[in-house]
N, C-alpha and C positions, 0 to 999 in steps of 0.2 A: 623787549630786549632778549628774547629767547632767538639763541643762534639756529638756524637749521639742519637738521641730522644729517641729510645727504650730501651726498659728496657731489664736487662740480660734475660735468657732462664730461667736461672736456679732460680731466685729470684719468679719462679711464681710455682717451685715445694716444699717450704716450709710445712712442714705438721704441721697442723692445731694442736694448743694446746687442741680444745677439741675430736679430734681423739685419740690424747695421751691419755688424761684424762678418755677417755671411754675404753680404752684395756684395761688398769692398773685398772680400777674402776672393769671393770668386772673380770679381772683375780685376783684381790684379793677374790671378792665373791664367788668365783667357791672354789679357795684354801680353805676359809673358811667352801664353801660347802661340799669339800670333807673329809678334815678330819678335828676336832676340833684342834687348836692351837693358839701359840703365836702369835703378832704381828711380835716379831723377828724373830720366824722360820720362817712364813712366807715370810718376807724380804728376806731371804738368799734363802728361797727356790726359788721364782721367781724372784728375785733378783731387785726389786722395792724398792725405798728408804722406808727406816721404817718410813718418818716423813710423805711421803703421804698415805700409809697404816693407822697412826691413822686418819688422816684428811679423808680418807675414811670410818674411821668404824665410825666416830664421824656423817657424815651424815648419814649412814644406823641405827646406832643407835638412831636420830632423826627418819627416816621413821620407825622404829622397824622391822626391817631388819635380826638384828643383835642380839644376846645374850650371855651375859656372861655364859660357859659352867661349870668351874669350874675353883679353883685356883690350879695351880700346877707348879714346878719347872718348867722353862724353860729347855731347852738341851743344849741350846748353852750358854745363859748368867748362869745356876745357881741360879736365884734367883726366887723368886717366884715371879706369874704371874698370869694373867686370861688368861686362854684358852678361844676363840672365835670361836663360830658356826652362821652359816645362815643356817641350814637345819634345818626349823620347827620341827623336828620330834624330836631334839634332845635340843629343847627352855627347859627351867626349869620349872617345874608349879609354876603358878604366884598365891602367895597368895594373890593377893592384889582381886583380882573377890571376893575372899572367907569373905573379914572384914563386908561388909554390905549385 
């Protein structure tokens, strides 16, 4: 009836939450780099939950990472929406450099 001291095999190949968090972080930037869009399509398209998606754009949006492309219907929900890019090329000109 003596338990044994080691631990399972398997209990030491758990993968790391922020492994997750960094594939998923980057494969939504990429998404967003490549074409502008929803958070939703993007969800379906990589199939990452849509609640970590805004918690991702919400830091990149903190680092300015991220910019609102334009508003437009979504495809899948219908209703209208900010499409999102991370490819500087396609940021909006910021009026705000222009006030002072």
């Amino acid at each position: 009836m003596n338990k044994p001291l080691n631990t399972p095999s398997n209990s030491l190949t758990v993968q790391s939450k922020d492994t997750h968090f960094q594939t998923q972080f980057k494969e939504t930037f990429e998404g967003f780099f490549k074409q502008p869009q929803t958070m939703k399509e993007l969800s379906v398209l990589t199939g990452i939950d849509r609640a970590n998606i805004c918690r991702y754009c919400r830091i990149m949006r903190k680092s300015g990472t991220i910019a609102v492309f334009k508003k437009a219907y979504c495809s899948i929900t219908k209703h209208l929406a900010n499409q999102y890019t991370t490819n500087p090329e396609l940021f909006p000109n910021s009026l705000q450099g222009k006030l002072f």
